[in-house]
C-alpha positions, 0 to 999 in steps of 0.5 A: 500500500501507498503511505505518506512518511517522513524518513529524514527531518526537514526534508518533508514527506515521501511516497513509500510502498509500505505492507499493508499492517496485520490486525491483532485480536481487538484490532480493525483494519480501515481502508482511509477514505478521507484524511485531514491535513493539520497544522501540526503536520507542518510542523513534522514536515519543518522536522519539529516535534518529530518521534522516531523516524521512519513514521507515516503521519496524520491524525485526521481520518475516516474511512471503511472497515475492512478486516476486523481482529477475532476478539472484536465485537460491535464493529464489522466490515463494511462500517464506515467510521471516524477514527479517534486517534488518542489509544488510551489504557482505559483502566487509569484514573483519567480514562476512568474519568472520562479524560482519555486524552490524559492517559497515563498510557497515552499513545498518539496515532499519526505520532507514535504509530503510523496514521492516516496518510495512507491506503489502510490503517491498523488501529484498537477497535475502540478508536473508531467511532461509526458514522451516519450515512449522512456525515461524508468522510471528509466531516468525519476525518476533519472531526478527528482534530480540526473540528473536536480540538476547538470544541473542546478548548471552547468547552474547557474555557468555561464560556457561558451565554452572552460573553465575549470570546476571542480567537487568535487564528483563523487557521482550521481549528480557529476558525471551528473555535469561532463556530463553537463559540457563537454554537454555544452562544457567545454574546461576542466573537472577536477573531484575529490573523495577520491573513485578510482572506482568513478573517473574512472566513472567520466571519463566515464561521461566526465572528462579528469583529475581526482583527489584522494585528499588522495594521489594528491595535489588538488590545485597544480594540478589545478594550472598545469592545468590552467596555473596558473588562476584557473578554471571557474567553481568550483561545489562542490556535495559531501557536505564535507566541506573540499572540499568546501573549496578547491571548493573555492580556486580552483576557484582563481589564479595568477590574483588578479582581477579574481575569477571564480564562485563556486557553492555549491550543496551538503548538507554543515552541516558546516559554510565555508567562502570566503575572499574578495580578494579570491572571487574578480570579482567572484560568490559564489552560494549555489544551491541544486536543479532544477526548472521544466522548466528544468526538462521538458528540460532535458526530452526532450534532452532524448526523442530527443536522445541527452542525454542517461543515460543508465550507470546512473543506476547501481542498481536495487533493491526493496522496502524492499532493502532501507535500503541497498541502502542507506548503499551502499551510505555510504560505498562507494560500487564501481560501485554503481552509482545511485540505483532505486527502480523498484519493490515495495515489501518487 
C-alpha cells in the first residue's frame, strides 16, 4: 500500500510502498477514505516535534472497515467510521474519568504509530467511532482534530451565554473555535490573523469583529469592545507566541479582581508567562486536543443536522499532493481552509 512518511527531518514527506499492517485480536483494519491535513503536520514536515523516524503521519481520518481482529465485537466490515486517534489504557484514573486524552498510557496515532496518510490503517477497535450515512468522510476525518480540538478548548474555557470570546487564528481549528463559540452562544466573537482572506472566513464561521494585528491595535480594540473588562474567553490556535501573549492580556481589564480564562491550543515552541495580578480570579489552560466522548458528540450534532461543515473543506487533493498541502499551510494560500486527502495515489 501507498503511505505518506517522513524518513529524514526537514526534508518533508515521501511516497513509500509500505505492507499493508496485520490486525491483532481487538484490532480493525480501515481502508482511509478521507484524511485531514493539520497544522501540526507542518510542523513534522519543518522536522519539529518529530518521534522516531521512519513514521507515516496524520491524525485526521475516516474511512471503511475492512478486516476486523477475532476478539472484536460491535464493529464489522463494511462500517464506515471516524477514527479517534488518542489509544488510551482505559483502566487509569483519567480514562476512568472520562479524560482519555490524559492517559497515563497515552499513545498518539499519526505520532507514535503510523496514521492516516495512507491506503489502510491498523488501529484498537475502540478508536473508531461509526458514522451516519449522512456525515461524508471528509466531516468525519476533519472531526478527528480540526473540528473536536476547538470544541473542546471552547468547552474547557468555561464560556457561558452572552460573553465575549476571542480567537487568535483563523487557521482550521480557529476558525471551528469561532463556530463553537457563537454554537454555544457567545454574546461576542472577536477573531484575529495577520491573513485578510482568513478573517473574512472567520466571519463566515461566526465572528462579528475581526482583527489584522499588522495594521489594528489588538488590545485597544478589545478594550472598545468590552467596555473596558476584557473578554471571557481568550483561545489562542495559531501557536505564535506573540499572540499568546496578547491571548493573555486580552483576557484582563479595568477590574483588578477579574481575569477571564485563556486557553492555549496551538503548538507554543516558546516559554510565555502570566503575572499574578494579570491572571487574578482567572484560568490559564494549555489544551491541544479532544477526548472521544466528544468526538462521538460532535458526530452526532452532524448526523442530527445541527452542525454542517460543508465550507470546512476547501481542498481536495491526493496522496502524492502532501507535500503541497502542507506548503499551502505555510504560505498562507487564501481560501485554503482545511485540505483532505480523498484519493490515495501518487
Amino acid at each position: 500500500m501507498l503511505a505518506a512518511r517522513i524518513v529524514k527531518p526537514g526534508v518533508g514527506f515521501e511516497i513509500d510502498d509500505v505492507e499493508v499492517p496485520k490486525v491483532g485480536a481487538q484490532d480493525v483494519l480501515v481502508e482511509i477514505k478521507a484524511a485531514g491535513v493539520c497544522g501540526t503536520d507542518l510542523h513534522y514536515s519543518r522536522g519539529e516535534y518529530l518521534p522516531p523516524l521512519p513514521r507515516t503521519f496524520g491524525h485526521e481520518g475516516a474511512g471503511v472497515v475492512k478486516e476486523v481482529g477475532s476478539g472484536v465485537t460491535g464493529v464489522k466490515v463494511g462500517d464506515r467510521v471516524a477514527i479517534h486517534y488518542v489509544i488510551s489504557c482505559g483502566v487509569c484514573k483519567h480514562c476512568m474519568m472520562g479524560n482519555d486524552n490524559r492517559c497515563r498510557q497515552r499513545v498518539s496515532i499519526g505520532h507514535d504509530v503510523d496514521g492516516f496518510f495512507a491506503e489502510y490503517v491498523r488501529v484498537p477497535a475502540r478508536n473508531v467511532l461509526k458514522i451516519a450515512d449522512n456525515v461524508p468522510f471528509e466531516w468525519a476525518a476533519l472531526t478527528g482534530c480540526a473540528v473536536s480540538t476547538a470544541y473542546h478548548a471552547v468547552t474547557i474555557s468555561g464560556l457561558r451565554r452572552g460573553d465575549t470570546a476571542i480567537v487568535f487564528g483563523a487557521g482550521g481549528v480557529g476558525l471551528h473555535a469561532a463556530m463553537w463559540a457563537r454554537y454555544f452562544g457567545a454574546g461576542k466573537v472577536i477573531s484575529v490573523d495577520l491573513v485578510d482572506s482568513k478573517l473574512e472566513a472567520a466571519r463566515k464561521y461566526g465572528a462579528d469583529v475581526t482583527i489584522n494585528p499588522s495594521r489594528q491595535d489588538v488590545l485597544e480594540i478589545v478594550k472598545n469592545e468590552t467596555d473596558g473588562w476584557g473578554v471571557d474567553a481568550a483561545i489562542e490556535c495559531s501557536g505564535s507566541h506573540a499572540a499568546m501573549e496578547q491571548a493573555i492580556k486580552a483576557a484582563k481589564g479595568k477590574n483588578a479582581y477579574e481575569t477571564g480564562s485563556i486557553v492555549s491550543v496551538g503548538l507554543q515552541l516558546k516559554p510565555f508567562e502570566a503575572n499574578f495580578m494579570g491572571l487574578r480570579e482567572g484560568r490559564l489552560m494549555v489544551s491541544g486536543d479532544h477526548n472521544r466522548k466528544e468526538l462521538a458528540e460532535i458526530l452526532d450534532l452532524e448526523a442530527s443536522g445541527r452542525v454542517e461543515l460543508s465550507q470546512s473543506v476547501t481542498k481536495h487533493i491526493s496522496l502524492g499532493g502532501i507535500n503541497d498541502a502542507v506548503n499551502m499551510l505555510a504560505t498562507h494560500q487564501p481560501g485554503v481552509e482545511r485540505t483532505v486527502i480523498d484519493r490515495m495515489s501518487r
